[in-house]
C-alpha positions as CSV (number, residue, x, y, z in Angstrom):
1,X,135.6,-69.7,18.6
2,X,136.8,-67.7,21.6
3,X,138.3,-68.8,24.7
4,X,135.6,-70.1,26.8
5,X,134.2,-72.4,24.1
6,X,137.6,-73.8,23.6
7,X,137.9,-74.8,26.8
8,X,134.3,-76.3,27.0
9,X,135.1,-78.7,24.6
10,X,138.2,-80.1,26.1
11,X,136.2,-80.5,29.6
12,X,133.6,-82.8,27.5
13,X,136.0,-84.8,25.8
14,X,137.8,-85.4,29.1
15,X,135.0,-86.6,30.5
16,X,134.5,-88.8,27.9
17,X,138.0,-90.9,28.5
18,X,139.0,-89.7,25.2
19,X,142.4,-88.0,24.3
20,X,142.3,-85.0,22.9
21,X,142.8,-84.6,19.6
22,X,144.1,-81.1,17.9
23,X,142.7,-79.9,14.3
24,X,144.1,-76.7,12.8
25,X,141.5,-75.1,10.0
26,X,142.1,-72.7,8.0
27,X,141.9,-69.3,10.1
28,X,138.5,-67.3,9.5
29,X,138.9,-64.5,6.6
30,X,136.9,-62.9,3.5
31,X,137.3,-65.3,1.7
32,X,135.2,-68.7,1.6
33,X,137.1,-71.7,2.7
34,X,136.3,-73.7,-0.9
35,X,135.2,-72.0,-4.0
36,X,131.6,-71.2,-4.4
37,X,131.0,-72.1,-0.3
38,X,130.2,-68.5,1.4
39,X,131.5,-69.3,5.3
40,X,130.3,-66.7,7.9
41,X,132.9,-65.5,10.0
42,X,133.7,-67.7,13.8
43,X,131.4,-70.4,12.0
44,X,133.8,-73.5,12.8
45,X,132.4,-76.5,12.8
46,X,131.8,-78.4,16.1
47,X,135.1,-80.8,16.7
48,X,137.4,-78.4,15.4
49,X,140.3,-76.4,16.8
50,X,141.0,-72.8,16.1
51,X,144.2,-71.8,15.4
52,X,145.9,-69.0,17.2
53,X,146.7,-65.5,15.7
54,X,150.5,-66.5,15.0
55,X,149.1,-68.8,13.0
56,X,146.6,-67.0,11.4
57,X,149.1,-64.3,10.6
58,X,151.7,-66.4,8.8
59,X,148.7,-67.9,6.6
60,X,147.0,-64.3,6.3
61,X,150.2,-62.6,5.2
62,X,150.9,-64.1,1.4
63,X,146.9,-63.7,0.6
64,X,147.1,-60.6,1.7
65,X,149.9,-59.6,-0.3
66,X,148.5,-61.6,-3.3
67,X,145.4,-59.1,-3.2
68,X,147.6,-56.1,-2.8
69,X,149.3,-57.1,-6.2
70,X,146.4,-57.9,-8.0
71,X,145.0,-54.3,-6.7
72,X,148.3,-52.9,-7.7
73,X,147.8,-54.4,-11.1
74,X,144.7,-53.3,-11.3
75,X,145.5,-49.7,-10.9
76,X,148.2,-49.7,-13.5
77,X,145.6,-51.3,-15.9
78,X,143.0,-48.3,-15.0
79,X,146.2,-45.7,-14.9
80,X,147.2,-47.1,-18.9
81,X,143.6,-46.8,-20.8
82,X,143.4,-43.4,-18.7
83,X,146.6,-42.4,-20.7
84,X,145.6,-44.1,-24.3
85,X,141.8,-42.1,-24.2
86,X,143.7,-38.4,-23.1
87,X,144.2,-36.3,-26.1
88,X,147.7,-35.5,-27.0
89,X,149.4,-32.2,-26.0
90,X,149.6,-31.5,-29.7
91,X,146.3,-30.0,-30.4
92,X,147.3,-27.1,-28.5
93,X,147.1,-25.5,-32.3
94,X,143.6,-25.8,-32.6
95,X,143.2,-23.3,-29.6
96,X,143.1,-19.2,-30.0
97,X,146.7,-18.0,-29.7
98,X,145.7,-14.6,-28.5
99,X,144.9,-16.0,-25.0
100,X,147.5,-18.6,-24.2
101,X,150.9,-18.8,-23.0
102,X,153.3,-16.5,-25.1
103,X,155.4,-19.2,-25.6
104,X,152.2,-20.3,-28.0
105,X,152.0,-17.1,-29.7
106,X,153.8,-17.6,-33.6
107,X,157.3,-16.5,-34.5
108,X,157.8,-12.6,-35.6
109,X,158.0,-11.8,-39.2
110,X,161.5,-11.8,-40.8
111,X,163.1,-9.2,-43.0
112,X,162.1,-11.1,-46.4
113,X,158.4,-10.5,-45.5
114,X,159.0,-6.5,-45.5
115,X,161.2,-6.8,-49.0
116,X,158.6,-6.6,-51.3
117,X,157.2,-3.3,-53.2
118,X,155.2,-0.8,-51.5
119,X,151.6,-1.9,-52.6
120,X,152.6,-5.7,-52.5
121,X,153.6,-5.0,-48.9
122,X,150.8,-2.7,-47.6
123,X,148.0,-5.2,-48.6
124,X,150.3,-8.4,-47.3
125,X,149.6,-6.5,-44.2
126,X,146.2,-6.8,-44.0
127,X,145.4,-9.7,-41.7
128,X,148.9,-9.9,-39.9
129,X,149.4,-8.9,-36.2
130,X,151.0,-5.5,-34.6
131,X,152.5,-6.8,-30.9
132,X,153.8,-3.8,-28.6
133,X,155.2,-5.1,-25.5
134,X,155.3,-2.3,-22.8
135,X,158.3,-1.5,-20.2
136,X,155.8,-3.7,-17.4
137,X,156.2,-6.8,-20.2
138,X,152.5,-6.0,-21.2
139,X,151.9,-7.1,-24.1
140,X,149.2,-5.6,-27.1
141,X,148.4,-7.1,-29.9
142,X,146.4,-6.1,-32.9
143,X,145.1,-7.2,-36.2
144,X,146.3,-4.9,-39.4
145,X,142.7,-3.8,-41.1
146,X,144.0,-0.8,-42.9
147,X,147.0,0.6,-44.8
148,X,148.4,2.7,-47.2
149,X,150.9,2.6,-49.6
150,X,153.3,5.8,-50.3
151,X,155.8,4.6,-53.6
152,X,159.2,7.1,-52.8
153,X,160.1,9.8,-55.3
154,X,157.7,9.3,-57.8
155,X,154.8,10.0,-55.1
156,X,153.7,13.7,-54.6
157,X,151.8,13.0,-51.8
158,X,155.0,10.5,-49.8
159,X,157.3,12.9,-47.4
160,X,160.1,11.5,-49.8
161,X,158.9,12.8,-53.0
162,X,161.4,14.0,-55.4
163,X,163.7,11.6,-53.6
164,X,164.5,14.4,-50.9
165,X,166.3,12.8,-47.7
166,X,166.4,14.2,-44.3
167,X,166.8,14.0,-40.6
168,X,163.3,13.2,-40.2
169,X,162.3,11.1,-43.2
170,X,165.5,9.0,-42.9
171,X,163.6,6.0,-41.8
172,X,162.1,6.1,-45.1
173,X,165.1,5.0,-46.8
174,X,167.0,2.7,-44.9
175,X,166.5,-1.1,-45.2
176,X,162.8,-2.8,-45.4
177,X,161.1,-3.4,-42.1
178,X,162.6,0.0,-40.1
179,X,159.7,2.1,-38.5
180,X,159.4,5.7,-39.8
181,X,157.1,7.7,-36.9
182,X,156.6,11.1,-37.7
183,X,154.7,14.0,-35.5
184,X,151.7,15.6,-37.7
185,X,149.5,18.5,-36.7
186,X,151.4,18.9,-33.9
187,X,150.3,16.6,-31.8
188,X,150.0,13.2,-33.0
189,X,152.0,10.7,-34.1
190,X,151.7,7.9,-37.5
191,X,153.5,4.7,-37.5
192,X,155.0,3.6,-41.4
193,X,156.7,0.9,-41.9
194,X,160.2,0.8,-45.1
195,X,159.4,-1.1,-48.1
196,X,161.6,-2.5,-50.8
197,X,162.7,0.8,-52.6
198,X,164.4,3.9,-51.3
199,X,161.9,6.5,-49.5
200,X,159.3,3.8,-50.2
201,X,156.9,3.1,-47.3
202,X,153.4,1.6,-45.7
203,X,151.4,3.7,-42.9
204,X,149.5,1.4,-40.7
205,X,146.0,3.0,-40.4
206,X,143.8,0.8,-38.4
207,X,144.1,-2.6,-36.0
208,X,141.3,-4.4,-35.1
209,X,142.3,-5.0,-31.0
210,X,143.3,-8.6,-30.2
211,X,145.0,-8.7,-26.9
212,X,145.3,-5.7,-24.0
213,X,142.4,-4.1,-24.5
214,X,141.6,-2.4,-21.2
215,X,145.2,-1.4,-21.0
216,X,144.7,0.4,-24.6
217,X,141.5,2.1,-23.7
218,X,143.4,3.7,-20.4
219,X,146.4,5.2,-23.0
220,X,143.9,6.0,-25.2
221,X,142.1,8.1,-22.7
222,X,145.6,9.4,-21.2
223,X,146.9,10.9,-24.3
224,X,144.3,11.5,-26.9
225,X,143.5,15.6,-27.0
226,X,140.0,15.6,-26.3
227,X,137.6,17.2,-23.3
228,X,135.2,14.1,-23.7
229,X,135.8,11.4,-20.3
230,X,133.6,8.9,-21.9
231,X,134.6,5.7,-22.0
232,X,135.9,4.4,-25.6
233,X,134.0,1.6,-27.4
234,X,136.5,-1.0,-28.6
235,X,135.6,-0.3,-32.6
236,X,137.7,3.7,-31.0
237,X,140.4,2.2,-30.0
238,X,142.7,2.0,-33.0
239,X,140.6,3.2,-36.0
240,X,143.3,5.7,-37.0
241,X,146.6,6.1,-37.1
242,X,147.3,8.9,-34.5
243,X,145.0,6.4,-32.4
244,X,146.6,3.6,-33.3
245,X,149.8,5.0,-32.1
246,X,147.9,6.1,-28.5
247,X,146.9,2.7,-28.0
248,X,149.9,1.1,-28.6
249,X,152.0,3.7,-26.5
250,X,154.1,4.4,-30.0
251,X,155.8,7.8,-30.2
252,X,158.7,9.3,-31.8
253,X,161.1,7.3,-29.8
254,X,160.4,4.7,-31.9
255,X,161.9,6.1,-35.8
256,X,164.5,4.2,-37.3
257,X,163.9,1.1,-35.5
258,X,164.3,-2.5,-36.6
259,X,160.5,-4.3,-36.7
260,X,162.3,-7.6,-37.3
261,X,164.6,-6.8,-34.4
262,X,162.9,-4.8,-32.0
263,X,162.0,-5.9,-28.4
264,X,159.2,-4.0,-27.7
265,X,157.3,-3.5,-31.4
266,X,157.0,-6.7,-33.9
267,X,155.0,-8.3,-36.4
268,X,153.6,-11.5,-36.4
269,X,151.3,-13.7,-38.8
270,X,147.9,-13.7,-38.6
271,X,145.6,-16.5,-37.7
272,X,145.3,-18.8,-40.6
273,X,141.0,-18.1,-40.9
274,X,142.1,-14.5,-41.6
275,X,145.1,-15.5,-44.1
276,X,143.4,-14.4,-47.1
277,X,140.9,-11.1,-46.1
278,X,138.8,-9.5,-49.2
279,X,140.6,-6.2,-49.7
280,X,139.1,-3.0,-50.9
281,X,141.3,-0.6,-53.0
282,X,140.5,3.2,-52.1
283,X,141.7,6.9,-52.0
284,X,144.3,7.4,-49.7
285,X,142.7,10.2,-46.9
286,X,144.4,13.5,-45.9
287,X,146.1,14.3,-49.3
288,X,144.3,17.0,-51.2
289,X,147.9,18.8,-52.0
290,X,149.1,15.9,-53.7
291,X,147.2,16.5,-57.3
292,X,146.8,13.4,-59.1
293,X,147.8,11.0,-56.5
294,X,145.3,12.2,-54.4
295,X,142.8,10.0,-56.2
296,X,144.7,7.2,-57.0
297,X,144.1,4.1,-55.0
298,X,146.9,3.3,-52.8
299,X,144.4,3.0,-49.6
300,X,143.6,-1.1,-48.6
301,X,141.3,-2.1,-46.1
302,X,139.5,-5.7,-45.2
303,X,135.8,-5.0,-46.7
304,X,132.7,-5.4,-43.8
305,X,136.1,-4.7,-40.9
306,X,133.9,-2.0,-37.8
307,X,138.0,-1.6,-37.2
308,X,138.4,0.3,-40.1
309,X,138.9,4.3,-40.4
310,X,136.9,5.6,-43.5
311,X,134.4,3.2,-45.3
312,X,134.9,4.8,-49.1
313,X,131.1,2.9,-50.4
314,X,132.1,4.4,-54.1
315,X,135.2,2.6,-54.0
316,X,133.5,-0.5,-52.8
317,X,131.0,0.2,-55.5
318,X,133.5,1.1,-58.7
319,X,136.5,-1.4,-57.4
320,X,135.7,-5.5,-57.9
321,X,136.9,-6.6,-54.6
322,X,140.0,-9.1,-54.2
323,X,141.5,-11.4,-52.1
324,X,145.1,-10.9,-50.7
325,X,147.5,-13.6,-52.5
């Protein structure tokens, strides 16, 4: 009731002879004045007083502040089942690691995964991924598809054969895991890899690209000895050794070095769906000097892989196919 009707109804009941008589209600809010009773805003009844706003505020204040609790509450309630339904941070390892955080990416190999004989060890490779991390802190990754094994001594067609040691097979000899790199025909190079045994090795052959892949088609295209400019499906980009080593930005700078040490070349595992690839047994390629061991099948590659070098169908046809332990 304002001001003017206030003072209407004291003039009437002066008139009257009556004393006036003051009523304090309830001040008018929200809420209804009894429970289940809607009351309209201003509608006091006739006969009543008003109370003034100094009033109203000291009434207003604890309902008001009852209501922000119970919206406070409220919140916290909401903010709680929120946190219940959210799925926990764990399941991170159902997502690909080859496009996530490095810090998600698995630990390298150690040095009792390159201890093992030179067969053993050139088909455990199969399936297992090739990282190069370039000076910018680029970093490449690539699945192993194909391999091949060279024994030491025995082998006619390995660079150690008759157990012969020099400058530039060294690598070759020295503990399992060190990088051999040697230059071939001049200008390319081959990345091989120490096995258990002295002058025993693996040459990495083919990667199927995971991770960098425009960055290896632009080395690719830098360094490969060709007049061609087109541009490199990804199926070219390591199916090779020599192009393996372009597209990974490997050269001879690289012999002798620690793969279970290194800070720009490692090996890590492979992604669990590809822990166990069926492996064809072949002819190694490139060998004809090496008389009987140029037949003898000391190539490995993961059967139906586009990544791989040289398909050998006969081999596919005479060998039973296996699985990798």
């Amino acid at each position: 009731m304002g001001a003017r009707g206030r003072a209407g109804v004291c003039a009437r009941l002066g008139r009257g002879g009556l004393k006036p008589v003051s009523v304090s209600l309830p001040p008018d809010t929200s809420q209804p004045l009894f429970p289940g009773r809607a009351r309209r805003p201003g509608s006091a009844r006739a006969g009543s007083r008003v109370t003034g706003c100094r009033e109203a505020g000291q009434m207003l204040a604890p309902l008001s502040r009852k209501i922000r609790q119970k919206k406070q509450r409220l919140e916290e309630s909401q903010q709680q089942q929120i946190s219940k339904e959210k799925p926990p941070s764990s399941l991170g390892l159902q997502q690909s690691i080859y496009f996530s955080s490095p810090e998600d990416h698995p630990a390298r190999l150690g040095p009792e995964f390159f201890d093992q004989p030179a067969v053993t060890l050139a088909r455990a490779f199969l399936g297992q991924v090739l990282v190069r991390r370039l000076a910018d802190g680029t970093e490449l990754r690539g699945r192993i598809v194909e391999t091949e094994a060279y024994l030491g001594p025995e082998d006619e067609a390995a660079h150690s054969r008759g157990g012969r040691q020099t400058p530039r097979n060294r690598g070759m000899f020295m503990k399992p895991g060190t990088l051999y790199v040697y230059f071939i025909y001049g200008m390319y190079f081959c990345l091989n890899v120490s096995s258990q045994g002295p002058g025993a090795c693996v040459l990495l052959r083919a990667l199927e690209p995971l991770e960098g892949l425009d960055t290896m088609r632009q080395l690719r295209s830098t360094l490969r000895k060709s007049t061609v400019s087109r541009t490199l499906k990804d199926c070219e980009l390591c199916s090779g050794p020599s192009k393996l080593c372009q597209a990974l930005a490997i050269d001879k700078s690289f012999d002798q070095r620690d793969l279970t040490q290194d800070e720009a070349v490692w090996l890590e595992h492979g992604p669990l769906e590809f822990s166990r690839p069926t492996v064809v047994a072949a002819a190694r390629i490139g060998i004809g000097y090496a008389g009987e061991w140029t037949q003898k099948p000391l190539r490995f590659y993961v059967q139906g892989s586009p990544w791989v070098s040289v398909v050998d169908r006969v081999a596919e046809q005479m060998y039973q196919p296996q699985q990798t332990a």
